[in-house]
Z-matrix of the N, CA and C atoms (Angstrom, degrees):
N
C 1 1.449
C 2 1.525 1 112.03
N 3 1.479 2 100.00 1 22.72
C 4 1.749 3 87.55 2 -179.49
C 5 1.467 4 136.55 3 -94.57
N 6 1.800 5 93.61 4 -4.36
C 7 1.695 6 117.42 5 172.00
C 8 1.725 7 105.80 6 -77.32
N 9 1.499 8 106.42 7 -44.35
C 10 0.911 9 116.13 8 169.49
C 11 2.144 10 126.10 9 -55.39
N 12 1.192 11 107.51 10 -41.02
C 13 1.851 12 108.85 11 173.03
C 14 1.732 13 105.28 12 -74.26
N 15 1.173 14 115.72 13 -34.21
C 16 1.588 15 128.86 14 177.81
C 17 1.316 16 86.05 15 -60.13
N 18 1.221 17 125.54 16 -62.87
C 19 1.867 18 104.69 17 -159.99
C 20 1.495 19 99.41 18 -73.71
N 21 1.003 20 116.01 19 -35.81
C 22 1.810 21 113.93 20 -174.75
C 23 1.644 22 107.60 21 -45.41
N 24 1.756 23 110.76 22 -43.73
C 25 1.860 24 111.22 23 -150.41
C 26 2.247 25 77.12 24 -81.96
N 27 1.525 26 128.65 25 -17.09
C 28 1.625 27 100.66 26 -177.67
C 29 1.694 28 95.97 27 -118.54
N 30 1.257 29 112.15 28 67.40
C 31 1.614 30 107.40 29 -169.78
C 32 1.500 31 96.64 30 -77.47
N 33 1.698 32 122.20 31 -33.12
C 34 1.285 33 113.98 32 -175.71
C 35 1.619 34 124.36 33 -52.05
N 36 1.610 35 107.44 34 -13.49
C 37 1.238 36 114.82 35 169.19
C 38 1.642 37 126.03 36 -94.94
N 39 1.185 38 99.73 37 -2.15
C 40 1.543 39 109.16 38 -176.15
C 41 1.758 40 103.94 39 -105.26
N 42 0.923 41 98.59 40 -32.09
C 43 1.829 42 108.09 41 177.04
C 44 1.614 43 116.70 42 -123.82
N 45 1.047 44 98.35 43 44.93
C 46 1.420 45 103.71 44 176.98
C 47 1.488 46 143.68 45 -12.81
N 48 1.983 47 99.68 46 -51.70
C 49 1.226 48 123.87 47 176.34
C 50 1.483 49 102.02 48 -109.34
N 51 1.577 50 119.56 49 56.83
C 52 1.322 51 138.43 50 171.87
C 53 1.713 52 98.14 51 -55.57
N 54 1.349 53 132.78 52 147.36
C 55 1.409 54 126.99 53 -179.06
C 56 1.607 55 110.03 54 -73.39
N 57 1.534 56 130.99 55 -10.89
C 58 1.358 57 129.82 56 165.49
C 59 1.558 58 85.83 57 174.89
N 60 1.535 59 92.26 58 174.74
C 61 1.691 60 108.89 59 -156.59
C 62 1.452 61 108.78 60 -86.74
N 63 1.339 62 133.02 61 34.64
C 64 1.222 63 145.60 62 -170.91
C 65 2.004 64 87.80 63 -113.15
N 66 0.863 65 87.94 64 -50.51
C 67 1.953 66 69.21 65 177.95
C 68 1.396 67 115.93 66 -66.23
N 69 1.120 68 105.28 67 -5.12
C 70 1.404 69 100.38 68 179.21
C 71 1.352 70 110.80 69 -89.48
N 72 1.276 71 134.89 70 -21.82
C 73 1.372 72 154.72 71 -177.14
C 74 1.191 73 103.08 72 -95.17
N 75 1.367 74 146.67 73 -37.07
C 76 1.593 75 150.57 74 145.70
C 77 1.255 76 107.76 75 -31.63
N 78 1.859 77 126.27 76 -47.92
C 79 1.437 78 113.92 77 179.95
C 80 1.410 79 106.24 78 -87.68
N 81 0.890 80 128.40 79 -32.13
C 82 1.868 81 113.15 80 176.58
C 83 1.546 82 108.74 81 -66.22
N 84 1.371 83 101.16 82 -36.08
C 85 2.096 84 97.56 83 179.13
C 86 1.827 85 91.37 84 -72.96
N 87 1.139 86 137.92 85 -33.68
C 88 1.826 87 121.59 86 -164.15
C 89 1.545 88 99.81 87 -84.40
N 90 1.430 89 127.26 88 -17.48
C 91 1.215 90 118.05 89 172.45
C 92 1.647 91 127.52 90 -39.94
N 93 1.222 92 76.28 91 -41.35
C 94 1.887 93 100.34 92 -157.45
C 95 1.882 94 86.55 93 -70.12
N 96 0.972 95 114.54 94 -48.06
C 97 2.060 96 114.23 95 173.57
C 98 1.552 97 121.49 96 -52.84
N 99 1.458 98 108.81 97 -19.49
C 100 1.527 99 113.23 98 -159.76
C 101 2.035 100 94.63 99 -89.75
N 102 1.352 101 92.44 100 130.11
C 103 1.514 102 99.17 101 173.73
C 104 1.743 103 98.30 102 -120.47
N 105 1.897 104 104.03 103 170.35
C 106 1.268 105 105.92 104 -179.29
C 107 1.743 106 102.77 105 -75.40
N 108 1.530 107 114.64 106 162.10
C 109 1.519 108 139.91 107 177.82
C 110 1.547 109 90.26 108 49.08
N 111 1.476 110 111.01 109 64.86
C 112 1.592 111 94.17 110 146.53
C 113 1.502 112 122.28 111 -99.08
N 114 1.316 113 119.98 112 160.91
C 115 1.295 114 123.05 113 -148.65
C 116 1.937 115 93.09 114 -109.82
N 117 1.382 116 136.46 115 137.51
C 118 1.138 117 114.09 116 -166.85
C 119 1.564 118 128.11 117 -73.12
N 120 1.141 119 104.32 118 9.09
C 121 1.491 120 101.23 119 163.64
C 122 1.744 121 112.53 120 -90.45
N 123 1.241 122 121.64 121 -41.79
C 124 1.727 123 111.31 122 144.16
C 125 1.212 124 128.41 123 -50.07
N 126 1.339 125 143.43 124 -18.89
C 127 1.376 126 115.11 125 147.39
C 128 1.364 127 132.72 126 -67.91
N 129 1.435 128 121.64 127 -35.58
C 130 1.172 129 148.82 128 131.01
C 131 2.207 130 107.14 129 -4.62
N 132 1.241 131 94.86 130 -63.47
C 133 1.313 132 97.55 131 -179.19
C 134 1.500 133 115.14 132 -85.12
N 135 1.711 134 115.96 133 -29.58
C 136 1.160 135 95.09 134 -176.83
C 137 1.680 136 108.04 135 -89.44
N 138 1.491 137 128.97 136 7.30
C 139 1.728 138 119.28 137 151.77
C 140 1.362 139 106.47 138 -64.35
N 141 1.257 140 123.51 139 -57.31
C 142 1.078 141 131.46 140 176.01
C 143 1.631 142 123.50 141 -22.97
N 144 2.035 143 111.30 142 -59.04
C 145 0.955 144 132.81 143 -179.26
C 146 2.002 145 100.93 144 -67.57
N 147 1.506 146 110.15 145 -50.38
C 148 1.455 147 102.29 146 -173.95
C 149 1.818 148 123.69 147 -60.92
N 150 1.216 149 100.84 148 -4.16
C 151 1.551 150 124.24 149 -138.11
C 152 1.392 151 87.20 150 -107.27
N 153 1.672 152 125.90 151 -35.71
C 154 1.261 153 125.64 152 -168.59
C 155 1.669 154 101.94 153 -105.65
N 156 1.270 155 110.54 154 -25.82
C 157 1.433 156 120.87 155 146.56
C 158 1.536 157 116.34 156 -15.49
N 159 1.574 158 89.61 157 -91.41
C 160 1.300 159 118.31 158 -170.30
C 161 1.689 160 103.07 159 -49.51
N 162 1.142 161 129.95 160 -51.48
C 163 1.803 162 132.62 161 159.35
C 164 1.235 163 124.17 162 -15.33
N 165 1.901 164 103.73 163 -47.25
C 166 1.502 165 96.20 164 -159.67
C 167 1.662 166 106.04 165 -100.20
N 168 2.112 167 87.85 166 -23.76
C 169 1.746 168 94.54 167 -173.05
C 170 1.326 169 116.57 168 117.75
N 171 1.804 170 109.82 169 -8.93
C 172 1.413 171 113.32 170 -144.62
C 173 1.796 172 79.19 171 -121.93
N 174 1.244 173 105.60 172 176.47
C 175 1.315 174 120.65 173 162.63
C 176 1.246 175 111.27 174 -128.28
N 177 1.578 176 113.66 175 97.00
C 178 1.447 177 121.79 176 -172.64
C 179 1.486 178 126.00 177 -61.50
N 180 1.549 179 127.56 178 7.17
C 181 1.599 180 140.37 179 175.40
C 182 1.862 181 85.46 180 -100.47
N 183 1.286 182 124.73 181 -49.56
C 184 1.708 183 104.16 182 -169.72
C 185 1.194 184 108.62 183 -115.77
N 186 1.379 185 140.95 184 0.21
C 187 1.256 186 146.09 185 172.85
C 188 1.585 187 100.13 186 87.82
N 189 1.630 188 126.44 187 -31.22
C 190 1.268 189 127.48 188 177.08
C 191 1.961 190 108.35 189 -40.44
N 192 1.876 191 84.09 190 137.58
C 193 1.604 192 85.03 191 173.38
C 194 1.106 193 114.66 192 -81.04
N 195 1.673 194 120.32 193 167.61
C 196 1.581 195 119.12 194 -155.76
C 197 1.331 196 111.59 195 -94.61
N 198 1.154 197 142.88 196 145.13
C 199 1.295 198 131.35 197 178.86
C 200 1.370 199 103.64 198 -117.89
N 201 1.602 200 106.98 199 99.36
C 202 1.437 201 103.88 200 -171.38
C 203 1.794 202 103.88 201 -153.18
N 204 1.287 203 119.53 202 151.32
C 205 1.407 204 127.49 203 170.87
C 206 1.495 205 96.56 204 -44.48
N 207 1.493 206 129.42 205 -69.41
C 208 1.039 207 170.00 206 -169.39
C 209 1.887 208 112.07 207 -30.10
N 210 1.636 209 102.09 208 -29.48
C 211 1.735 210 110.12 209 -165.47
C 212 2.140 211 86.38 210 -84.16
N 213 1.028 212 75.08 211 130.54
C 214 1.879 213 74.26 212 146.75
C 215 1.179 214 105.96 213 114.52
N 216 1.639 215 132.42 214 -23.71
C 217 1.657 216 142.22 215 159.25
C 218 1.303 217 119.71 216 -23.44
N 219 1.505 218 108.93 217 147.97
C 220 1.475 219 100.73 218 168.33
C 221 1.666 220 101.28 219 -87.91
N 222 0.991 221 130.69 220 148.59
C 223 1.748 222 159.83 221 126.76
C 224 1.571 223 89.14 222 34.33
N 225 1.367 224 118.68 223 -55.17
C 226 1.759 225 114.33 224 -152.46
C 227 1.508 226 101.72 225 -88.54
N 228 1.354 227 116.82 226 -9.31
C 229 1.180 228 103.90 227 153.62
C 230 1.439 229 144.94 228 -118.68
N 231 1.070 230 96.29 229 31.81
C 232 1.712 231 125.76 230 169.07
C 233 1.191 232 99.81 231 -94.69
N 234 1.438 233 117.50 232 -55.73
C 235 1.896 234 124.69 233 174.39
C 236 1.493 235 103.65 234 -55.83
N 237 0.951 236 142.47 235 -30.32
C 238 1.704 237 154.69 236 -173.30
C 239 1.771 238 96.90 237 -72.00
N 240 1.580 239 108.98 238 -76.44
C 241 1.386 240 124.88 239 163.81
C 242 1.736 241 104.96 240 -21.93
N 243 0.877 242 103.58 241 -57.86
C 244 1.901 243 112.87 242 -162.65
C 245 1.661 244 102.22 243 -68.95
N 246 1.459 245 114.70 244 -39.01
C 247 1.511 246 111.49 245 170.46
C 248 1.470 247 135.64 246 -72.48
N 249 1.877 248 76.29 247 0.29
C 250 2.060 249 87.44 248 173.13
C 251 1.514 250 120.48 249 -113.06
N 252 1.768 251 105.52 250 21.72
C 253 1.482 252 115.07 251 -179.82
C 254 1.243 253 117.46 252 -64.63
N 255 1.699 254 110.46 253 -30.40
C 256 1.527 255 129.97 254 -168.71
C 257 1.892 256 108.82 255 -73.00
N 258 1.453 257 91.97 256 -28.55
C 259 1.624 258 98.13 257 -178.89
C 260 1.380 259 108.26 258 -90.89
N 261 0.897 260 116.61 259 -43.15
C 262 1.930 261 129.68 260 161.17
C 263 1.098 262 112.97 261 -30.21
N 264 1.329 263 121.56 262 -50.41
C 265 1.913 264 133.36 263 -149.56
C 266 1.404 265 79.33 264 -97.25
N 267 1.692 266 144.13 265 -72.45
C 268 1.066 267 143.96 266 -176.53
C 269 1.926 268 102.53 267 -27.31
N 270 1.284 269 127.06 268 -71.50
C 271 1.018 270 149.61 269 -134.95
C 272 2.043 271 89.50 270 -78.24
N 273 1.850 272 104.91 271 -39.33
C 274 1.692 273 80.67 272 -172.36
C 275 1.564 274 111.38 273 -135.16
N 276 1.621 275 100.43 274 9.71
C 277 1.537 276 103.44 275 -177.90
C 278 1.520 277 101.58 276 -101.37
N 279 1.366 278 124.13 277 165.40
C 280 1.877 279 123.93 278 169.99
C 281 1.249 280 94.55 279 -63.24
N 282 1.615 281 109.87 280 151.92
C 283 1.516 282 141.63 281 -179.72
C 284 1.477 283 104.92 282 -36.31
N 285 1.480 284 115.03 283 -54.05
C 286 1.615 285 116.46 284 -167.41
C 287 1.241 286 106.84 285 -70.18
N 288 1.636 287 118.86 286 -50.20
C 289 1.793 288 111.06 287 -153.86
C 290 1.872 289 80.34 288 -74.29
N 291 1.195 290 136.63 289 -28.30
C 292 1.576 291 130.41 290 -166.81
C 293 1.768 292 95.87 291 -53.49
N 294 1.033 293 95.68 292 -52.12
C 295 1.665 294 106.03 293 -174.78
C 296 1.394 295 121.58 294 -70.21
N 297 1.176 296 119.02 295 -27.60
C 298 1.729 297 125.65 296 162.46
C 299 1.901 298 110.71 297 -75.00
N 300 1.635 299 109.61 298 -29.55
C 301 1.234 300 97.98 299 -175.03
C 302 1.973 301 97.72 300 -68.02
N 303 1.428 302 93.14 301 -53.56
C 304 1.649 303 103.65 302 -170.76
C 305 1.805 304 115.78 303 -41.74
N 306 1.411 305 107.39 304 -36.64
C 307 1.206 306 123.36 305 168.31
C 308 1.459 307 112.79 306 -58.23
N 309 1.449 308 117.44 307 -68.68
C 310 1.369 309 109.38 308 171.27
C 311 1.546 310 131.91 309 -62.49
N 312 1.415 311 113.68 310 -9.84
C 313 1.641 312 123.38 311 154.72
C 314 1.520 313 109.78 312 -62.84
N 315 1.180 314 127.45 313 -33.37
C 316 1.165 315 131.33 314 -172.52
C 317 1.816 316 120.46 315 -90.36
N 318 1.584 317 109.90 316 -22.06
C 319 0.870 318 129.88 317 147.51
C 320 1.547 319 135.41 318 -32.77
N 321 1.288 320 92.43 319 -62.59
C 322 1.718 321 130.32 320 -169.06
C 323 1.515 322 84.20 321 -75.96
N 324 1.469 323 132.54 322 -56.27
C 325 1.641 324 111.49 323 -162.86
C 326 1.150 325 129.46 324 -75.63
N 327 1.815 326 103.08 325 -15.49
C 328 1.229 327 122.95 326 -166.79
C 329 1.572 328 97.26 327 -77.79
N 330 1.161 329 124.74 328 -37.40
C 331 1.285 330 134.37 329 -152.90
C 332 1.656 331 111.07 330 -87.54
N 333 1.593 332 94.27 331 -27.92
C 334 1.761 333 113.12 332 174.37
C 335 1.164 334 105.78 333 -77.64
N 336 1.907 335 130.55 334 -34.31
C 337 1.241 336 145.04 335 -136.90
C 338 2.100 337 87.51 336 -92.06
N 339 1.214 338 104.21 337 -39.11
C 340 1.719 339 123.82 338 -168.14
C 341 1.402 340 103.92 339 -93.44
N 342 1.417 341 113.73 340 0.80
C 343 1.594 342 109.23 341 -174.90
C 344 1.799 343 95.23 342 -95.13
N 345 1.609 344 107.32 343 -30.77
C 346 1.387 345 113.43 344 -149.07
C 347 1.601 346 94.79 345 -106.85
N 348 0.866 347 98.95 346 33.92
C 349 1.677 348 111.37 347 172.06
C 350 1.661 349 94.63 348 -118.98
């Protein structure tokens, strides 16, 4: 995963017309989550994991608080953050695992979408 954190710390160059500069600060804070041979439903989890991170303030692997632009949002834009994983994964993972993560995002809603029925 180390081609992959390299593209994360210059995402402003990979996504240029990012929707505001908070995704850009989403990939330098998800770096720090990405380990080697993750499988794309673990990356999947570890936005997920940085994402709920970033919520409380804390960094739930050391308990250390977060030092980030990123702590202190209300809710809708963490949920905002989370709808730009699909452009993220496109932007720094290879073509296929991008497409298995996006797949298994789509997975996950479908399955929430049939729960709430």
């Amino acid at each position: 995963m180390d081609e992959p954190k390299q593209k994360l710390a210059k995402l402003e160059e990979l996504i240029p017309d990012a929707a505001n500069n908070l995704v850009y600060d989403f990939g330098r804070h998800l770096a720090d989550y990405l380990y080697d041979h993750l499988v794309p439903r673990e990356f999947v989890m570890a936005c997920e994991s940085a994402l709920y991170d970033l919520q409380r303030g804390l960094n739930g692997f050391t308990g250390k608080r977060i030092q980030s632009p990123l702590v202190g949002y209300p809710p809708t834009i963490y949920a905002r953050l989370r709808m730009e994983i699909p452009t993220i994964a496109d932007a720094v993972l290879p073509a296929e695992f991008a497409a298995s993560v996006k797949s298994h995002i789509e997975q996950v809603n479908a399955r929430m979408e049939a729960g709430a029925k």
